[in-house]
PLY file of the C-alpha trace (Angstrom):
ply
format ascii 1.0
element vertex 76
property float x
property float y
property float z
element edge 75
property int vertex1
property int vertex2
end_header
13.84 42.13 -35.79
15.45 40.03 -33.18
13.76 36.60 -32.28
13.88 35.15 -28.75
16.62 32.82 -28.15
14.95 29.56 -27.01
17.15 27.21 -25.15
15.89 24.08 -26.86
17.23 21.61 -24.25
14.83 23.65 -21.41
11.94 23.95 -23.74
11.92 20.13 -23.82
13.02 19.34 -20.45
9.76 21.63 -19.49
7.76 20.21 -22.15
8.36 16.54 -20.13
7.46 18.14 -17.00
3.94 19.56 -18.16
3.21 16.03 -19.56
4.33 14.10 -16.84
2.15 16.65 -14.53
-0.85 16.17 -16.52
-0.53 12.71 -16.65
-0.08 12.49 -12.93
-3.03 14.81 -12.44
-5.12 12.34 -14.74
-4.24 9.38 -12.62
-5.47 11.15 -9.37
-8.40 11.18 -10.90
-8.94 7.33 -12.07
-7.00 5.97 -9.50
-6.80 8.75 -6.26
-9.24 7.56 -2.94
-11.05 10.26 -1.22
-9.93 11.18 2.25
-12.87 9.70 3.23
-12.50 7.01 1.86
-9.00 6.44 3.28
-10.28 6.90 6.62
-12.98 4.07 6.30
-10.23 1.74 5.47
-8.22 2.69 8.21
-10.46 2.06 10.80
-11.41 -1.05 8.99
-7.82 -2.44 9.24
-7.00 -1.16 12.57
-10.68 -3.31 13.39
-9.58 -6.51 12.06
-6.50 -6.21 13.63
-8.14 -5.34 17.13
-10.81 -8.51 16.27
-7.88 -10.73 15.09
-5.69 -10.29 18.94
-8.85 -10.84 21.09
-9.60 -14.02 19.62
-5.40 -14.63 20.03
-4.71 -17.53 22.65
-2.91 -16.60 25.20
-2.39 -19.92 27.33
0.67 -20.76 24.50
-0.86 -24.22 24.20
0.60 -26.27 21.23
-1.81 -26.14 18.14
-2.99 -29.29 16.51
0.10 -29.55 14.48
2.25 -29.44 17.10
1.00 -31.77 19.11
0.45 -34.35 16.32
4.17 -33.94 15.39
5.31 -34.59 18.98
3.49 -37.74 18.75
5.19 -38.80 15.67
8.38 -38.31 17.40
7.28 -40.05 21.37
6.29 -43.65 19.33
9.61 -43.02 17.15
0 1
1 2
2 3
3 4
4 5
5 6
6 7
7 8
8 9
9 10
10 11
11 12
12 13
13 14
14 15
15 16
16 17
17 18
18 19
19 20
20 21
21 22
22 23
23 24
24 25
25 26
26 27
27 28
28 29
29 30
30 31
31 32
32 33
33 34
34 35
35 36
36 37
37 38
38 39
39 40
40 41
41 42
42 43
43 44
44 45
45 46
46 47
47 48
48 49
49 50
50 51
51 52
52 53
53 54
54 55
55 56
56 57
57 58
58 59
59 60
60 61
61 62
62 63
63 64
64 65
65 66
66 67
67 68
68 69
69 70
70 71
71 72
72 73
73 74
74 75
């Protein structure tokens, strides 16, 4: 009556895998999006971008802050 050896260093080693798996597999669950989902935020970020570069001015006029700096600086 012979028992199976057992490596005890593997047995562990896959013991950690299994529980980091399941634990992985958990936090798909509570934390995972849907591809769906992913999608709808994709086109919503690729919209606000597109909506943020139209209203972009392209003239390269100073912005308020610029300008009221360079007057500090002309009556200096």
């Amino acid at each position: 009556m012979s028992a199976e050896i057992l490596n005890l260093r593997r047995a562990r080693k896959e013991k950690a895998r299994a529980e980091k798996e399941r634990q992985a597999a958990e936090n798909r669950v509570r934390f995972g999006r849907t591809k769906t989902e992913r999608v709808i935020r994709t086109a919503e970020s690729e919209r606000s971008a597109r909506d943020l570069d139209a209203h972009r001015r392209e003239d390269g006029a100073a912005t308020r802050t610029d300008s009221a700096s360079n007057d500090d600086n002309a009556t200096s």
